[in-house]
C-alpha positions as CSV (number, residue, x, y, z in Angstrom):
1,X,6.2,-78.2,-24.1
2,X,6.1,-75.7,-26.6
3,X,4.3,-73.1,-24.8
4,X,6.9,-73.3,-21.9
5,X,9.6,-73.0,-24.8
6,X,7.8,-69.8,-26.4
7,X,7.1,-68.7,-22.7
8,X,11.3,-69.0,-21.7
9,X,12.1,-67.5,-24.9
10,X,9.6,-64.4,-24.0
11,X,11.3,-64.2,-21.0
12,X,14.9,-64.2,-22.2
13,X,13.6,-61.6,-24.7
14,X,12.3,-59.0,-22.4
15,X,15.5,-59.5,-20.0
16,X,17.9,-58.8,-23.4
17,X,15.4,-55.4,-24.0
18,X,15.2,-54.6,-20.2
19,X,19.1,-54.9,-20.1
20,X,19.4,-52.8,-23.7
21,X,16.9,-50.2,-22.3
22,X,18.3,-49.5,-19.0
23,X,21.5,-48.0,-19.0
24,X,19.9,-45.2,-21.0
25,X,16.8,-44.8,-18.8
26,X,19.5,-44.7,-15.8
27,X,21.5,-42.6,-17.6
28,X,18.4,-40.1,-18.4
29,X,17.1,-40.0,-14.9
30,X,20.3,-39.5,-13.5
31,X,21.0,-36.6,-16.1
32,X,17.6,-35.1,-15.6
33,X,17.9,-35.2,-11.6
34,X,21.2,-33.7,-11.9
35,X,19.4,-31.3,-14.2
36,X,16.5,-30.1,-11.6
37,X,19.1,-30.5,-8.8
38,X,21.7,-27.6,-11.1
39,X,18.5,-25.8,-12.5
40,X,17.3,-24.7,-8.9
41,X,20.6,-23.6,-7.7
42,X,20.9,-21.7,-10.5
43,X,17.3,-20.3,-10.5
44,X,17.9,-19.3,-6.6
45,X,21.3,-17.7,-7.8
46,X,19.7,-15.8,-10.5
47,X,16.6,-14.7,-8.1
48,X,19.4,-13.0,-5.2
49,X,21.2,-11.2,-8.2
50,X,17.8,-9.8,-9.9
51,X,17.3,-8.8,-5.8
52,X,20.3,-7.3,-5.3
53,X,19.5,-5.5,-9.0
54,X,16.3,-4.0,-7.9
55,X,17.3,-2.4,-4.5
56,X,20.3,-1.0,-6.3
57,X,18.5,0.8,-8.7
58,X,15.9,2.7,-8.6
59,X,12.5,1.4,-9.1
60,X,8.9,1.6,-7.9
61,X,8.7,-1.6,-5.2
62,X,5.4,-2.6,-6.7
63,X,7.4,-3.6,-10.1
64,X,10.2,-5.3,-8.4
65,X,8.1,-7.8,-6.6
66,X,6.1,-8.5,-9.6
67,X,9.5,-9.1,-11.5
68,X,10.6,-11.1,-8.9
69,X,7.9,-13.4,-9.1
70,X,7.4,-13.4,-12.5
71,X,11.3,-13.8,-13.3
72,X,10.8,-17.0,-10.5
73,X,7.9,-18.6,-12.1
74,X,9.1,-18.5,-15.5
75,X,12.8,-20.0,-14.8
76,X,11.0,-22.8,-12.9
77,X,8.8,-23.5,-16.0
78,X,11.4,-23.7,-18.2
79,X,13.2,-26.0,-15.8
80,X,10.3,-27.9,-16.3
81,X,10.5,-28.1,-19.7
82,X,14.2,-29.3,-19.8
83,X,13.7,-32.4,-17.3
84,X,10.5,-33.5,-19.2
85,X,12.9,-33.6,-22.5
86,X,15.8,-35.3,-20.6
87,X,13.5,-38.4,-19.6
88,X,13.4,-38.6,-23.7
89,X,9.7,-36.2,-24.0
90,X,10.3,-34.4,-27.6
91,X,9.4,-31.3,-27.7
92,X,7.2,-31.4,-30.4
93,X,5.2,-34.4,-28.6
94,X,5.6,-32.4,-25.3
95,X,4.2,-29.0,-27.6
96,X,1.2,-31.4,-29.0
97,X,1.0,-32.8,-25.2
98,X,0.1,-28.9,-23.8
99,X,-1.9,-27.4,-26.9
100,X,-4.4,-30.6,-26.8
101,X,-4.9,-30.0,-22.9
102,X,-4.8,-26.1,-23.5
103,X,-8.5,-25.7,-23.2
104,X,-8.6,-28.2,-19.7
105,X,-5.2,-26.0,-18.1
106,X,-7.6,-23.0,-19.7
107,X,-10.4,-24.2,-17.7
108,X,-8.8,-24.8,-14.7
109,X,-6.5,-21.9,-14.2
110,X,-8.7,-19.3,-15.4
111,X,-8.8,-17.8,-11.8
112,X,-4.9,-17.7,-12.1
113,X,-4.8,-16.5,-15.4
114,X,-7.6,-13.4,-14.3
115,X,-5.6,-12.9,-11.4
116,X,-2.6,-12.3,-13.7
117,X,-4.4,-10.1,-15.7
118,X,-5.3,-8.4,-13.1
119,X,-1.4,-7.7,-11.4
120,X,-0.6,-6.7,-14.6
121,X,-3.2,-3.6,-14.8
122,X,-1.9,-2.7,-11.6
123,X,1.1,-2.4,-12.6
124,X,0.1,-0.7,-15.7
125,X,-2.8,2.0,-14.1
126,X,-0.8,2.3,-10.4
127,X,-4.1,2.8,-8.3
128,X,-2.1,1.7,-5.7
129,X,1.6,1.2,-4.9
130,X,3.9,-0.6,-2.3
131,X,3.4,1.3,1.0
132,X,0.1,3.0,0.3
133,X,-2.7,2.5,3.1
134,X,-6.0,1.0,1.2
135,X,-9.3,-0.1,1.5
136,X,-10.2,-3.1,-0.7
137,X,-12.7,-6.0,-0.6
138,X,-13.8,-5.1,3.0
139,X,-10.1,-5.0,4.3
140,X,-8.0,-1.7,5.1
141,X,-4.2,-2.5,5.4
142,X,-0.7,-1.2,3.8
143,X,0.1,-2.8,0.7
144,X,3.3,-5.0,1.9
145,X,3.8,-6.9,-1.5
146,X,2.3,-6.8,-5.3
147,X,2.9,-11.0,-7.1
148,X,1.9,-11.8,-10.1
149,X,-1.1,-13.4,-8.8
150,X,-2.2,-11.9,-5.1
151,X,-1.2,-8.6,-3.0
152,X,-0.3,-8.9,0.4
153,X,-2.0,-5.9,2.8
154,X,-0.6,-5.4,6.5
155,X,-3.7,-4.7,8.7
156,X,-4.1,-2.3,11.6
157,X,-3.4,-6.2,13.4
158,X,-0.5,-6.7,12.3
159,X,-2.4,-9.6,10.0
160,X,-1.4,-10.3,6.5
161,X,-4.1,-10.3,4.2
162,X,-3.9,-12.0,0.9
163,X,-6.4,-10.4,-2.4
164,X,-6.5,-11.8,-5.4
165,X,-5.6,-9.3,-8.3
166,X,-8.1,-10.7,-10.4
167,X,-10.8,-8.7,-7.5
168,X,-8.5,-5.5,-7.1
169,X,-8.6,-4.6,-10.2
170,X,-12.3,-5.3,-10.9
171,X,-13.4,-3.8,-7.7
172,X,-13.5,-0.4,-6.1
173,X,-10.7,0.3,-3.9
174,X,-10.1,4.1,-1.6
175,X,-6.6,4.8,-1.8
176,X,-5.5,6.8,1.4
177,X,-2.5,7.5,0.4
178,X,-3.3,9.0,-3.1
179,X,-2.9,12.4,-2.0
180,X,-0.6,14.2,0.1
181,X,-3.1,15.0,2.7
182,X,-6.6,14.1,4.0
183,X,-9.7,15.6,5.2
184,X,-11.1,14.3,8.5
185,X,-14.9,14.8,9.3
186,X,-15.7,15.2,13.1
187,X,-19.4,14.6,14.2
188,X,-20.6,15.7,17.6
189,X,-24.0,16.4,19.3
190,X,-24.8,19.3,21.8
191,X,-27.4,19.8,23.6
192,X,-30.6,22.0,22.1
193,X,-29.7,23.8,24.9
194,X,-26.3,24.3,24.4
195,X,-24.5,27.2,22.9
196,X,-23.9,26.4,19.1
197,X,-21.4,29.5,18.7
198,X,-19.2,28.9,21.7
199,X,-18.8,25.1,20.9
200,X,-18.0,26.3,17.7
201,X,-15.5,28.5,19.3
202,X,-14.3,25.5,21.3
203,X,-13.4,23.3,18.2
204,X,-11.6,25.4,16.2
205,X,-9.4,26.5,19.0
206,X,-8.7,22.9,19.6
207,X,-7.6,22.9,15.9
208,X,-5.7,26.2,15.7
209,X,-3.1,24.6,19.2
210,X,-2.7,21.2,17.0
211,X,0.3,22.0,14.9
212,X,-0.3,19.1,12.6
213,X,-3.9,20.3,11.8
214,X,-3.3,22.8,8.4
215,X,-4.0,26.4,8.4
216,X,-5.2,26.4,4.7
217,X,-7.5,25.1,4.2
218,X,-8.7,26.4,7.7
219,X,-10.7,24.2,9.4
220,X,-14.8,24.7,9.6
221,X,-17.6,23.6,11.3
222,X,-21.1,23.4,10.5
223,X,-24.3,22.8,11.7
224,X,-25.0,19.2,10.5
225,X,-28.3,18.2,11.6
226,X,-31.1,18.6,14.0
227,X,-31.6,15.4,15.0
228,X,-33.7,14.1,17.6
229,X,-31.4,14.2,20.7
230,X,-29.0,16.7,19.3
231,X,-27.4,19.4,17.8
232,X,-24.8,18.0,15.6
233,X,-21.9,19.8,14.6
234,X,-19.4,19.0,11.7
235,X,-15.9,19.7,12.2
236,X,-13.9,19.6,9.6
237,X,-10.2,19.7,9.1
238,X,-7.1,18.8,6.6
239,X,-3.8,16.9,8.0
240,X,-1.0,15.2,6.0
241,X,-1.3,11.6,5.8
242,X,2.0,10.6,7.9
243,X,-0.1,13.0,11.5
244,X,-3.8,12.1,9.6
245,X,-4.3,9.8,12.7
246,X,-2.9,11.6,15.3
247,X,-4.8,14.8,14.7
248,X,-7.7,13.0,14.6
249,X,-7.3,10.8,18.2
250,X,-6.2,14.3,19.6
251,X,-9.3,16.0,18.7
252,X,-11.5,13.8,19.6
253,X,-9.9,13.8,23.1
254,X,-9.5,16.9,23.9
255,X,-13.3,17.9,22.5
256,X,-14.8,16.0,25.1
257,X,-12.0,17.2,27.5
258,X,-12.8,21.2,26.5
259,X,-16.9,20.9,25.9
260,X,-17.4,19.0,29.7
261,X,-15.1,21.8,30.9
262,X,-17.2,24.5,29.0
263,X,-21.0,22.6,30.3
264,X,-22.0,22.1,27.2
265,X,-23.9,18.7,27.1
266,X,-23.1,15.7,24.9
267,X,-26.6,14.1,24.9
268,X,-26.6,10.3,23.9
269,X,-30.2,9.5,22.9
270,X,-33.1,9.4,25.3
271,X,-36.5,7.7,25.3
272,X,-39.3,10.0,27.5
273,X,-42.1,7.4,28.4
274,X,-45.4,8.7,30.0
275,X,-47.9,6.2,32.0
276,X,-51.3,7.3,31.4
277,X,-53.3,6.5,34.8
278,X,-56.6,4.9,34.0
């Protein structure tokens, strides 16, 4: 009889703490919901004014989206912060919380935090912008957008590629665009019976009537190689980047075009066998 006594007073005990407790938990979850509900309004208002900031003024599009992002991130975080307080987390306790579990988040985010790193020397050494044409990591594309933890390359596709910045900056990367203009190299055989001078002739005509192929430097050819099928010639030329491409599909065309014309043989490789009678 006494246990189902001390039992009913248990009972009665936790319903009296339950009903002391709970108006302030609702009242804290209600708060904090209110709080992440307001917060993310305000973080999306904030991130279309910091837009509207960066394409009124004047500044390299590689900063802006890393701003952006970074700007985002952050807000959310302390967000974060707040609504873990609300629900009645100190701060201290949540500041002792993070620094005993820095070494796991450490651990586990140290491809983020390299990544990070890594946007950050970007930023910092520019060996690449917003809108310059790269080759990185085995992938040639446009860089379309620079986070704080991945750029975003447009291939020749129309693919979006995603690179961690953590390998971009630790990697070697050919910058297309780092210069005004480009160089293109041209290889084509002729026959060992050809004429080397008058396909010569031939190539840099077809590069003095391109108007988008430079006069200085003026474009050369060379004798490459004598290799085993053919004469190969080196023609070389210098374009701006925004005609680079079209110089080059133009030449390549029209040397075929001008060299069958001419009879000079393109030889593709040949194998001569001889059966020995017995």
């Amino acid at each position: 009889m006494n246990i189902l006594n001390d039992y009913e007073e248990s009972i009665t005990k936790a319903q009296e703490w339950l009903w002391e407790i709970l108006p302030g938990l609702v009242t804290s979850i209600v708060t904090a919901v209110l709080i992440l509900v307001v917060g993310l309004w305000i973080i999306r208002l904030i991130n279309k004014m910091v837009r509207k900031f960066f394409l009124k003024a004047d500044y390299d599009p590689s900063l802006e989206t890393f701003l952006q992002s970074f700007i985002s991130i952050g807000l959310k975080i302390m967000l974060f912060v707040l609504v873990i307080t609300q629900l009645g987390v100190h701060s201290s306790s949540l500041v002792a919380i993070i620094g005993a579990g820095g070494l796991a988040i450490g651990l586990a985010l140290q491809g983020s935090l390299a990544n990070f790193a890594g946007g950050v020397l970007i930023l910092v050494f520019k060996p690449f912008k917003v809108g310059d044409f790269i080759s990185a990591q085995g992938i040639d594309g446009t860089v379309r957008e620079i986070t704080i933890f991945t750029t975003k390359l447009s291939t020749f596709g129309n693919q979006i590629a995603i690179i961690p910045n953590g390998q971009l900056s630790n990697n070697n990367i050919i910058n297309y665009n780092a210069q005004n203009t480009r160089r293109d190299k041209i290889t084509v055989g002729i026959g060992y019976d050809s004429n080397i001078k008058q396909a010569k002739d031939i190539l840099l005509e077809i590069c003095a009537e391109n108007k988008d192929i430079m006069e200085d430097p003026a474009p050369e050819v060379y004798v490459e190689a004598l290799a085993d099928s053919s004469v190969n010639l080196s023609l070389r030329f210098w374009a701006e980047n925004d005609v680079f491409w079209a110089a080059h599909f133009h030449v390549m065309e029209e040397l075929k075009n001008r060299l069958d014309a001419a009879g000079i043989e393109i030889p593709f490789p040949q194998r001569v066998i001889h059966q020995k009678q017995s």
